[in-house]
Gaussian input, Z-matrix of N, CA and C with variables (Angstrom, degrees):
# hf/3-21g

backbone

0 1
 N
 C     1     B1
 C     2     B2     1     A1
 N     3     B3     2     A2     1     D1
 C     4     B4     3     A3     2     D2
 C     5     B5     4     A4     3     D3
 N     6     B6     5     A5     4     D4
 C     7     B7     6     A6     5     D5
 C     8     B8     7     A7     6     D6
 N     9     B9     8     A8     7     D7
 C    10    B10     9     A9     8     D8
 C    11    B11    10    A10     9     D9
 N    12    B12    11    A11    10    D10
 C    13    B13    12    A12    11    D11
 C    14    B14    13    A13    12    D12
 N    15    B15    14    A14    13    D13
 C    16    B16    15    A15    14    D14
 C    17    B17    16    A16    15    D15
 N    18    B18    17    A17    16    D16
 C    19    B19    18    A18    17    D17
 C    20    B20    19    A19    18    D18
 N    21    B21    20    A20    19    D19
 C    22    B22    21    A21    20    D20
 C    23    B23    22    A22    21    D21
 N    24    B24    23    A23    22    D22
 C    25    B25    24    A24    23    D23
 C    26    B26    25    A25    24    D24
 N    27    B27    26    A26    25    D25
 C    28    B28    27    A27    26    D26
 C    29    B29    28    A28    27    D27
 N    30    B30    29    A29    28    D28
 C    31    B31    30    A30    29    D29
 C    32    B32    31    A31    30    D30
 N    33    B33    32    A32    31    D31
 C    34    B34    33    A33    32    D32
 C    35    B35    34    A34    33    D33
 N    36    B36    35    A35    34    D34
 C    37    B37    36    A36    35    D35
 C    38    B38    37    A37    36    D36
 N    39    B39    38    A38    37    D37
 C    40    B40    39    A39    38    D38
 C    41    B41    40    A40    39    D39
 N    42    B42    41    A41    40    D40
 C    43    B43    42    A42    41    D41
 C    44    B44    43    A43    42    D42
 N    45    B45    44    A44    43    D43
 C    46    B46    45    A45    44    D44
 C    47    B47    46    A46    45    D45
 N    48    B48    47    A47    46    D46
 C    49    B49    48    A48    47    D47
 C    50    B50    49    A49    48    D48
 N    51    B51    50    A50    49    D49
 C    52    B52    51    A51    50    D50
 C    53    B53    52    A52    51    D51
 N    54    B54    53    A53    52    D52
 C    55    B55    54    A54    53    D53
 C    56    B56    55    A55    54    D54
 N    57    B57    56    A56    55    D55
 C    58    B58    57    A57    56    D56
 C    59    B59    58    A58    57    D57
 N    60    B60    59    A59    58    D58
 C    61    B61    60    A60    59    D59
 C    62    B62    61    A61    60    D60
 N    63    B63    62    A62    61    D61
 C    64    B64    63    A63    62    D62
 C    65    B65    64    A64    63    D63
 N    66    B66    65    A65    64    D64
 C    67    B67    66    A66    65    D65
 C    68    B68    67    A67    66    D66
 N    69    B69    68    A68    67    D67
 C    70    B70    69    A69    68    D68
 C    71    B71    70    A70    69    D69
 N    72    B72    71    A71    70    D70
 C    73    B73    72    A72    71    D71
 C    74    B74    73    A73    72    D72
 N    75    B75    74    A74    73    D73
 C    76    B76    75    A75    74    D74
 C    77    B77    76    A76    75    D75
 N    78    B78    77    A77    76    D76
 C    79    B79    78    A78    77    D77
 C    80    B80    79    A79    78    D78
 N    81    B81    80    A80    79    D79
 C    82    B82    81    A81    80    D80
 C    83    B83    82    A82    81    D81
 N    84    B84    83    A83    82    D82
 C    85    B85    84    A84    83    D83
 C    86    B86    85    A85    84    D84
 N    87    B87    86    A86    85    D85
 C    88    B88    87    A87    86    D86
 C    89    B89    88    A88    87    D87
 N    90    B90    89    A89    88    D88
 C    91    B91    90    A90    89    D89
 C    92    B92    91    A91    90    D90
 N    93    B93    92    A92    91    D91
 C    94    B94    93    A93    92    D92
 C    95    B95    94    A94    93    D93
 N    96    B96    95    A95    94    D94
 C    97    B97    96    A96    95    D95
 C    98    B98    97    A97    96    D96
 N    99    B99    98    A98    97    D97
 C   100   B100    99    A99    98    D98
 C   101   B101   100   A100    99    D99
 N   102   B102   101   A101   100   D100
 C   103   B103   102   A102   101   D101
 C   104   B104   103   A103   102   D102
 N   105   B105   104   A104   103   D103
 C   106   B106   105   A105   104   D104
 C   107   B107   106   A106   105   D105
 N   108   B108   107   A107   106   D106
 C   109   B109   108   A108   107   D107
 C   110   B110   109   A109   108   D108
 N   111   B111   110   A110   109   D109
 C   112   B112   111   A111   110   D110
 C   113   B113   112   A112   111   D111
 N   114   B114   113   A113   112   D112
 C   115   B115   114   A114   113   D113
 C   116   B116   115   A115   114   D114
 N   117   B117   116   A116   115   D115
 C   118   B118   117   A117   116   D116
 C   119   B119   118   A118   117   D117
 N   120   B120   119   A119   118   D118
 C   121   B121   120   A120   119   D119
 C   122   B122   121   A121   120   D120
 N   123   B123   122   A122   121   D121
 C   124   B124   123   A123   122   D122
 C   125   B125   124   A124   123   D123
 N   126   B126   125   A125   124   D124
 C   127   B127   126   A126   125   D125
 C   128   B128   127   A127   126   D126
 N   129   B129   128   A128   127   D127
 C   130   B130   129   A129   128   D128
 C   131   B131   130   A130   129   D129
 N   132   B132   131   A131   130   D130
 C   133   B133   132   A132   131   D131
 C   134   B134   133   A133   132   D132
 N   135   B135   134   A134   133   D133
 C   136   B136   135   A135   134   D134
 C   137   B137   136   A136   135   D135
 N   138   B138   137   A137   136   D136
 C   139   B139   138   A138   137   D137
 C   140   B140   139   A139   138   D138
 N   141   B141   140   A140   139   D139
 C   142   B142   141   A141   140   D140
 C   143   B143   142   A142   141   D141
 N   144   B144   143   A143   142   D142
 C   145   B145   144   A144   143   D143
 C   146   B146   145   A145   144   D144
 N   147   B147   146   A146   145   D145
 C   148   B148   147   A147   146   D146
 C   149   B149   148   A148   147   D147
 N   150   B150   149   A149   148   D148
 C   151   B151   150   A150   149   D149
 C   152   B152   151   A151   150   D150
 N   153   B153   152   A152   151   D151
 C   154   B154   153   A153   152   D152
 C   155   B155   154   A154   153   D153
 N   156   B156   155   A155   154   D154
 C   157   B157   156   A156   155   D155
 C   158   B158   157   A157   156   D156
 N   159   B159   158   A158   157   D157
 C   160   B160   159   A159   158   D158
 C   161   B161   160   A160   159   D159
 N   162   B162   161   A161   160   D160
 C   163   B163   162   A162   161   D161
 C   164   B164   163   A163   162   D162
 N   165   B165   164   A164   163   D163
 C   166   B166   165   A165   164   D164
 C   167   B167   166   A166   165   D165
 N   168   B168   167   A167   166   D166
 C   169   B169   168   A168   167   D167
 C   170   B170   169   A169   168   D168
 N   171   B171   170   A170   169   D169
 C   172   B172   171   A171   170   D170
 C   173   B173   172   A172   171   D171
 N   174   B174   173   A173   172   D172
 C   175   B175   174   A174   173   D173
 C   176   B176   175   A175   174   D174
 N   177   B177   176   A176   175   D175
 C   178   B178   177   A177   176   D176
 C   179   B179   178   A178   177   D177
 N   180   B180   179   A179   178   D178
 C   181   B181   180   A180   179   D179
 C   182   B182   181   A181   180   D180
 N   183   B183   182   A182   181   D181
 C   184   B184   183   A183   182   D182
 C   185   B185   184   A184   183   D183
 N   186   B186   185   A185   184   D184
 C   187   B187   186   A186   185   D185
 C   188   B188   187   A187   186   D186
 N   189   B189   188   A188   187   D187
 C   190   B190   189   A189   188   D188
 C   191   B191   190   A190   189   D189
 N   192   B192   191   A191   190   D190
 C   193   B193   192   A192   191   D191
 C   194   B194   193   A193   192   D192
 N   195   B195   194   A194   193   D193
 C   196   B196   195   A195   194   D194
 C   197   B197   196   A196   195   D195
 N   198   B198   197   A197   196   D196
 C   199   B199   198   A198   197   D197
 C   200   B200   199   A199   198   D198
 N   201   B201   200   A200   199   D199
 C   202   B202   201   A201   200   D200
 C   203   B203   202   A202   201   D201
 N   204   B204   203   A203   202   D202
 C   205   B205   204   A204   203   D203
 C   206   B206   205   A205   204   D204
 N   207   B207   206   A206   205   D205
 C   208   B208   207   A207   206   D206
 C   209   B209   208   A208   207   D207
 N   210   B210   209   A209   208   D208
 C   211   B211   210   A210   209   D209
 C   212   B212   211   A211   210   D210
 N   213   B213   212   A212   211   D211
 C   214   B214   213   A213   212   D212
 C   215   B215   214   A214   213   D213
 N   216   B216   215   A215   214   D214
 C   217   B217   216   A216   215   D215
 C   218   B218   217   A217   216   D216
 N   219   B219   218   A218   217   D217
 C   220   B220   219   A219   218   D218
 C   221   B221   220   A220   219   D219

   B1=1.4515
   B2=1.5278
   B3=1.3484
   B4=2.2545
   B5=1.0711
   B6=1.3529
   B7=1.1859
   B8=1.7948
   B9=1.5815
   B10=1.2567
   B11=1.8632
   B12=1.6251
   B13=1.9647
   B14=1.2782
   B15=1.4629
   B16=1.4714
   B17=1.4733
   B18=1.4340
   B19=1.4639
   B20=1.4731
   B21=1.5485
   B22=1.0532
   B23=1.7458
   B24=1.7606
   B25=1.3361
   B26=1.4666
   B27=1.4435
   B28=1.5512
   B29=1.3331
   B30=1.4788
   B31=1.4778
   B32=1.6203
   B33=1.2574
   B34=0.6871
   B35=1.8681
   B36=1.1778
   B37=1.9429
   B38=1.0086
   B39=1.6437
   B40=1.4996
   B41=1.3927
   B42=1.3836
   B43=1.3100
   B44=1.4614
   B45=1.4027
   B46=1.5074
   B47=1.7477
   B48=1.1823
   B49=1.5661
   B50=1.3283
   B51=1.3149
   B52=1.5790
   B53=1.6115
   B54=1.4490
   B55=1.7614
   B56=1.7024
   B57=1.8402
   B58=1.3895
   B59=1.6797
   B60=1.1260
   B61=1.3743
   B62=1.7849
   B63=1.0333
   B64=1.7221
   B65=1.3510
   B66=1.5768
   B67=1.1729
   B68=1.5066
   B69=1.2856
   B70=1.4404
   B71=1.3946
   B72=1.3112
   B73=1.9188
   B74=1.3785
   B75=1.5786
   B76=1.5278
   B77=1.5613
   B78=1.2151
   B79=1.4047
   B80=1.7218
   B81=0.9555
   B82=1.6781
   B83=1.0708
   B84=1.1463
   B85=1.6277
   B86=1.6998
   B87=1.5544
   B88=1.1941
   B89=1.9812
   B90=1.2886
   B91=1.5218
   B92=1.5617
   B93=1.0685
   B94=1.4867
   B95=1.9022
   B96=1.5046
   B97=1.6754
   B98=1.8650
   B99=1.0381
   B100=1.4689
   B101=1.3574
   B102=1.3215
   B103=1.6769
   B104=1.5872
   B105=1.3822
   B106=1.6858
   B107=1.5138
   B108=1.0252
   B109=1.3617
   B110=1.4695
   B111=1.6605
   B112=1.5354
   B113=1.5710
   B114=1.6088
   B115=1.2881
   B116=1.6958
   B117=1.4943
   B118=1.6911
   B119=1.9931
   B120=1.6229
   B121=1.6711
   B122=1.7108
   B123=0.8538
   B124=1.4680
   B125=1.7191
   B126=1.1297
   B127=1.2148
   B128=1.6858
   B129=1.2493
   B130=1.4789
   B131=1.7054
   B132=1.2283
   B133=1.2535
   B134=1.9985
   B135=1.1796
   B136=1.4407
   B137=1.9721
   B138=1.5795
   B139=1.7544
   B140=1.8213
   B141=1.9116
   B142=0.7790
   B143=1.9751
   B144=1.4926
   B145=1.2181
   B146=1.3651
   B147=1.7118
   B148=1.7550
   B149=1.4948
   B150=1.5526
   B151=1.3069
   B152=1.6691
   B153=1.5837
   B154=1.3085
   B155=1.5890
   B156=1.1939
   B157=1.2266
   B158=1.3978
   B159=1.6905
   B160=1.3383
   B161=1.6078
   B162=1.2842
   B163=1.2531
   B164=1.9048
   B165=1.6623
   B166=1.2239
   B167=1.5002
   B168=1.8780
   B169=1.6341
   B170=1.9120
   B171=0.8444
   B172=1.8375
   B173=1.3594
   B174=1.6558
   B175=1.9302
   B176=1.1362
   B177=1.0466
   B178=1.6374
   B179=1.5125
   B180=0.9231
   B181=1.9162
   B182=1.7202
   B183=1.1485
   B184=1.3589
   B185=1.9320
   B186=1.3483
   B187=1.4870
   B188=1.1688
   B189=1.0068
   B190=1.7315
   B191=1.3101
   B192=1.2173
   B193=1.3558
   B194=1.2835
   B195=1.9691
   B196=1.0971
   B197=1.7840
   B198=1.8611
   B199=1.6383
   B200=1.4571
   B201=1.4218
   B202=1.1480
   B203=1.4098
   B204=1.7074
   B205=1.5535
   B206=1.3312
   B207=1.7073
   B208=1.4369
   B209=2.0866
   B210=1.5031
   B211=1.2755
   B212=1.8333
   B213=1.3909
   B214=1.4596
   B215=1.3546
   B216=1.5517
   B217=0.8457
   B218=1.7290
   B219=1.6150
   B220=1.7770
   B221=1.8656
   A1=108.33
   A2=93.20
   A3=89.27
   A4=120.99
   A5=133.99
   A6=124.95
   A7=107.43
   A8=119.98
   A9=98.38
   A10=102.12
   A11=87.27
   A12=81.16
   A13=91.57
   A14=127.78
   A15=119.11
   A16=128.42
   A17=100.12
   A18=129.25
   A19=99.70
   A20=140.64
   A21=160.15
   A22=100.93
   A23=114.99
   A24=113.01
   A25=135.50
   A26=121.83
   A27=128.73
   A28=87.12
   A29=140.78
   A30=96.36
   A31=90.85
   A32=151.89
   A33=138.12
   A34=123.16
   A35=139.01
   A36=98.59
   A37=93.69
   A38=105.85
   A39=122.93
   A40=125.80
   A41=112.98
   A42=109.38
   A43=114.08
   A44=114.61
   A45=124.54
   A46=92.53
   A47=111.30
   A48=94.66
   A49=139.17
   A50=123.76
   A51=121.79
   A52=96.93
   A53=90.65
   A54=117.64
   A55=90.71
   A56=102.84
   A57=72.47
   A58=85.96
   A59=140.17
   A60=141.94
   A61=126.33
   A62=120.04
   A63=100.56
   A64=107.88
   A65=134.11
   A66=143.44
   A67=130.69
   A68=138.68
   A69=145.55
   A70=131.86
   A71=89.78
   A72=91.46
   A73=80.93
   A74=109.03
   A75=126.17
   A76=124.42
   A77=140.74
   A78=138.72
   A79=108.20
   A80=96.22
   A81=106.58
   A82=131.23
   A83=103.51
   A84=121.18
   A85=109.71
   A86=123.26
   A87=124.10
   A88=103.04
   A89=100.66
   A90=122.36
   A91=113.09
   A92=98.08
   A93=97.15
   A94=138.90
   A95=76.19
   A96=91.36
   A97=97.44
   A98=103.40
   A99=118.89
   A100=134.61
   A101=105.12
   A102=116.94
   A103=108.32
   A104=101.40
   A105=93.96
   A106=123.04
   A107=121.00
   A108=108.11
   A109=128.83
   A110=94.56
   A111=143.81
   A112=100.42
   A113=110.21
   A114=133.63
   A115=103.22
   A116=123.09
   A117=99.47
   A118=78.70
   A119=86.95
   A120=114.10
   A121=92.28
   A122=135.28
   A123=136.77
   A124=92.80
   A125=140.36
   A126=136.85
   A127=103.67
   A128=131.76
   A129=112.88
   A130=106.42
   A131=94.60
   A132=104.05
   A133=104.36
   A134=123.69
   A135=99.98
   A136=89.25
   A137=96.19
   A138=102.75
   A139=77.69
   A140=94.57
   A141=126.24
   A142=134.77
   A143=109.93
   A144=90.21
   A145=106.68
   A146=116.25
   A147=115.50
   A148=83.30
   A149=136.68
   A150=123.26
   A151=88.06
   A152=108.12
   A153=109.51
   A154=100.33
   A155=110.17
   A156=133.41
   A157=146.30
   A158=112.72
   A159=95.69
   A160=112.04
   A161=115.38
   A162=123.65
   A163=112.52
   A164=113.91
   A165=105.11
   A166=107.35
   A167=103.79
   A168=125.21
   A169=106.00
   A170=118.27
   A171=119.15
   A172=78.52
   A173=93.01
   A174=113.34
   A175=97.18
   A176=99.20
   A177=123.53
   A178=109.74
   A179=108.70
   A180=128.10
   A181=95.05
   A182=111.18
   A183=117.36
   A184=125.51
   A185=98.73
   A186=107.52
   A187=120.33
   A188=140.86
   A189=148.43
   A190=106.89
   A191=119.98
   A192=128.58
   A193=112.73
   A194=108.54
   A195=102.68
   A196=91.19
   A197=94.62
   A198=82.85
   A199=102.02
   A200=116.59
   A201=123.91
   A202=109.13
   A203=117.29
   A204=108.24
   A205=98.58
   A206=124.52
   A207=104.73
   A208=83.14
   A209=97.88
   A210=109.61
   A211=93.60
   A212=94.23
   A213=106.42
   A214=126.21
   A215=129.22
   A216=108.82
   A217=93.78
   A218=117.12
   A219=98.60
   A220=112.05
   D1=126.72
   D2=174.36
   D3=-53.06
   D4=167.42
   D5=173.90
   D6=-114.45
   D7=130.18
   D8=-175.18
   D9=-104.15
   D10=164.71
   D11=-174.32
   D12=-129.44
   D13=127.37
   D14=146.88
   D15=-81.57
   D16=132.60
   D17=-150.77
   D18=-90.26
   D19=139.88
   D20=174.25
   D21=-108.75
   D22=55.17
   D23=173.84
   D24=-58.26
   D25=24.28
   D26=-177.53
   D27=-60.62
   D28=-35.13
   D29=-154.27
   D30=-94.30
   D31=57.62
   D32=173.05
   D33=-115.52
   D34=-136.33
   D35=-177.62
   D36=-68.25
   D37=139.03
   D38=154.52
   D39=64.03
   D40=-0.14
   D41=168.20
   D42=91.95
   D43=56.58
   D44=-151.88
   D45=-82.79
   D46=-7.47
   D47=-155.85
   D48=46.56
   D49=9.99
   D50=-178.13
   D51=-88.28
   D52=-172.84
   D53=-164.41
   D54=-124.66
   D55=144.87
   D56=152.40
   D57=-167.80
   D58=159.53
   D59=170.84
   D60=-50.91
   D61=128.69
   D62=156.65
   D63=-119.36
   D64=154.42
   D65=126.10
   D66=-29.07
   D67=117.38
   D68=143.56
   D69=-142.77
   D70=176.54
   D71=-148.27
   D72=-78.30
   D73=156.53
   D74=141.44
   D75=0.17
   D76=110.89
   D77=167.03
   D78=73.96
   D79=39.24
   D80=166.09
   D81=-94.78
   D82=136.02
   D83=-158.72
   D84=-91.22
   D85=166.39
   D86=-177.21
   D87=-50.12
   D88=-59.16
   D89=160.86
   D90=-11.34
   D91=-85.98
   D92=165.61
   D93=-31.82
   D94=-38.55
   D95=-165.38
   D96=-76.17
   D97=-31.38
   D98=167.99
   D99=-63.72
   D100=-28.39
   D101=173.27
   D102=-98.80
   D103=-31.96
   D104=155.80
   D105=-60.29
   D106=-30.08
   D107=176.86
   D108=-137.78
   D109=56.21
   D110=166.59
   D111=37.98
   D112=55.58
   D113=-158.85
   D114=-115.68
   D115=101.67
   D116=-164.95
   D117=-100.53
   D118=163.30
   D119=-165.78
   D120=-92.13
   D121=41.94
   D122=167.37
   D123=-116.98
   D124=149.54
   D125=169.34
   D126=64.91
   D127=34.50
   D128=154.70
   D129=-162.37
   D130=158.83
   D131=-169.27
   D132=-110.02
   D133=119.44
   D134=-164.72
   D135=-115.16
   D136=144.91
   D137=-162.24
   D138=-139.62
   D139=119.99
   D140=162.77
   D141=-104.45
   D142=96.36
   D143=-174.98
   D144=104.68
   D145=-35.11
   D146=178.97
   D147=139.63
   D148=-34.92
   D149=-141.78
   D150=-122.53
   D151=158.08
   D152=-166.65
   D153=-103.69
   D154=138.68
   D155=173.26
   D156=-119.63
   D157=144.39
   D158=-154.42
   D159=-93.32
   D160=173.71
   D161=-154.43
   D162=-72.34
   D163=14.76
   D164=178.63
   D165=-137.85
   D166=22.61
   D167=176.30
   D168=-58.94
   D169=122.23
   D170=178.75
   D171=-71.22
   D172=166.53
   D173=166.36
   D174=-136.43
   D175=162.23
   D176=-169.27
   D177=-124.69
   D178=175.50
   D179=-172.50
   D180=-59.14
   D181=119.68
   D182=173.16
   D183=49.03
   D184=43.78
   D185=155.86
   D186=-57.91
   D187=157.36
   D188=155.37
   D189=-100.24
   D190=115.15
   D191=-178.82
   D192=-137.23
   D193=138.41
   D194=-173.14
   D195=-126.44
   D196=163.37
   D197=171.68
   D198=-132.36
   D199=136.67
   D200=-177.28
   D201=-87.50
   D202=145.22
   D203=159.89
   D204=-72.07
   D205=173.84
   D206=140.61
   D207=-128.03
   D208=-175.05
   D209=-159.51
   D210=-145.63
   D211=124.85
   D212=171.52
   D213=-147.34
   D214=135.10
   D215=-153.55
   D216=-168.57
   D217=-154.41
   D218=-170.40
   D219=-134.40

């Protein structure tokens, strides 16, 4: 059975603030959810649920997940 995740898409253009679902397979990892949506894990912080999580957390059927940019620089 897929697993669906609701998405916390602010960081996406411009900061749309909407919500929106993705599709993934069975036993998918934060990782995953990231290469689906050509998202590399250098520069983001992904917060699942409220709490931040690391990049090899499985998801389950209807998480709320958000992904943060973060920004660094000098």
């Amino acid at each position: 059975m897929p697993v669906l995740v609701r998405l916390d898409v602010s960081w996406f253009p411009r900061g749309s603030g909407q919500e929106g679902m993705v599709e993934l397979p069975p036993w998918s990892r934060v990782t995953d959810l990231l290469d689906e949506l050509k998202e590399t894990p250098d520069g983001v912080l992904v917060v699942r649920d409220g709490v931040p999580v690391p990049l090899d957390t499985p998801l389950s059927e209807g998480d709320a997940v958000r992904i943060v940019r973060t920004v660094s620089g000098g």
